[in-house]
C-alpha positions as CSV (number, residue, x, y, z in Angstrom):
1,X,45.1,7.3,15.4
2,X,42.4,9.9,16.4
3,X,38.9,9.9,16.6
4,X,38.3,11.4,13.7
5,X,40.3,8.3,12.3
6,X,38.4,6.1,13.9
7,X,35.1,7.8,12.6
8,X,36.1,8.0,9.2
9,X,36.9,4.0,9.0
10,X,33.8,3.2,10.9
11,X,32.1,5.0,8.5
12,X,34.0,3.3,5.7
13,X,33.1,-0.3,7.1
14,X,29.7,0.6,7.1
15,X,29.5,1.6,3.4
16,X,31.3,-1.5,2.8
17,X,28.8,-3.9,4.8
18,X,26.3,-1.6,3.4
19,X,27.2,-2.3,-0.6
20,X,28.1,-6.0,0.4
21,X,24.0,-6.0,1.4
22,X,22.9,-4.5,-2.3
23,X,25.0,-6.8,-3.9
24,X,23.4,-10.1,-2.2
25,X,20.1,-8.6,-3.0
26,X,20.8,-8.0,-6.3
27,X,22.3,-12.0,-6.1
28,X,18.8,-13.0,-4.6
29,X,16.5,-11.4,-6.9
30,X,18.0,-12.0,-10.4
31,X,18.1,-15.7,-8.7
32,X,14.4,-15.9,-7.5
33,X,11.4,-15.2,-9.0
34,X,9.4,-12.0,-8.2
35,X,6.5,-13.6,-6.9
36,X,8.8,-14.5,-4.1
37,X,11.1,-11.5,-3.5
38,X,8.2,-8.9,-4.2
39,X,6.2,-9.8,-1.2
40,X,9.1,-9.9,0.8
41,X,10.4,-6.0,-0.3
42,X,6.9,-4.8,0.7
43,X,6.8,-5.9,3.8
44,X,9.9,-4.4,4.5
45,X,9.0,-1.0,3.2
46,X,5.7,-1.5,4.6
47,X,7.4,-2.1,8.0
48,X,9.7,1.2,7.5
49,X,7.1,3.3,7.1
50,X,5.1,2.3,9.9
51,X,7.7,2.7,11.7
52,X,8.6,6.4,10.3
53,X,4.6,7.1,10.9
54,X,4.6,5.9,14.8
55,X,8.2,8.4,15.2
56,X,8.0,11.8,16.1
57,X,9.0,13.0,12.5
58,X,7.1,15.9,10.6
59,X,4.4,15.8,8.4
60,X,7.1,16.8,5.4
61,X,9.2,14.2,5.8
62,X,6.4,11.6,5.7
63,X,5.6,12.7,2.1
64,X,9.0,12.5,0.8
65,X,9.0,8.9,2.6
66,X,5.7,8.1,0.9
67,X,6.5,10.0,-2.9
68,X,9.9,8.1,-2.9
69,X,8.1,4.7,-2.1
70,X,5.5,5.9,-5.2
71,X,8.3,6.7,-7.4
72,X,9.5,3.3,-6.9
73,X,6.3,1.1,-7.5
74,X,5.8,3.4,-11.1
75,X,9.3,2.4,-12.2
């Protein structure tokens, strides 16, 4: 096997563990009611973006961060 293998199925069980995680949150929130799971999906954006905004990224990438979360909260 070569590295390149080895990269290409570690990235593979990533987007696996990755779509496993959507699908339990898709379980959780058509089983629990907003008022619950709401909260929750703030603080963890909340979290990401202070996060982004105490890294050393650029002022450009900060928008996109903040538009996209904007986008989300209209839809």
């Amino acid at each position: 096997m070569t590295d390149s293998d080895e990269l290409d199925e570690k990235h593979e069980r990533n987007r696996e563990q990755r779509e496993r995680a959507v699908e339990r949150w898709v379980e959780y929130i058509e089983t629990h009611d907003v008022a619950v799971w709401g909260p929750q999906q703030n603080r963890l954006v909340d979290s990401q973006l202070e996060s982004a905004r105490q890294s050393d990224i650029d002022i450009e990438h900060r928008r996109r961060v903040a538009r996209s979360r904007l986008d989300e909260t209209e839809e």
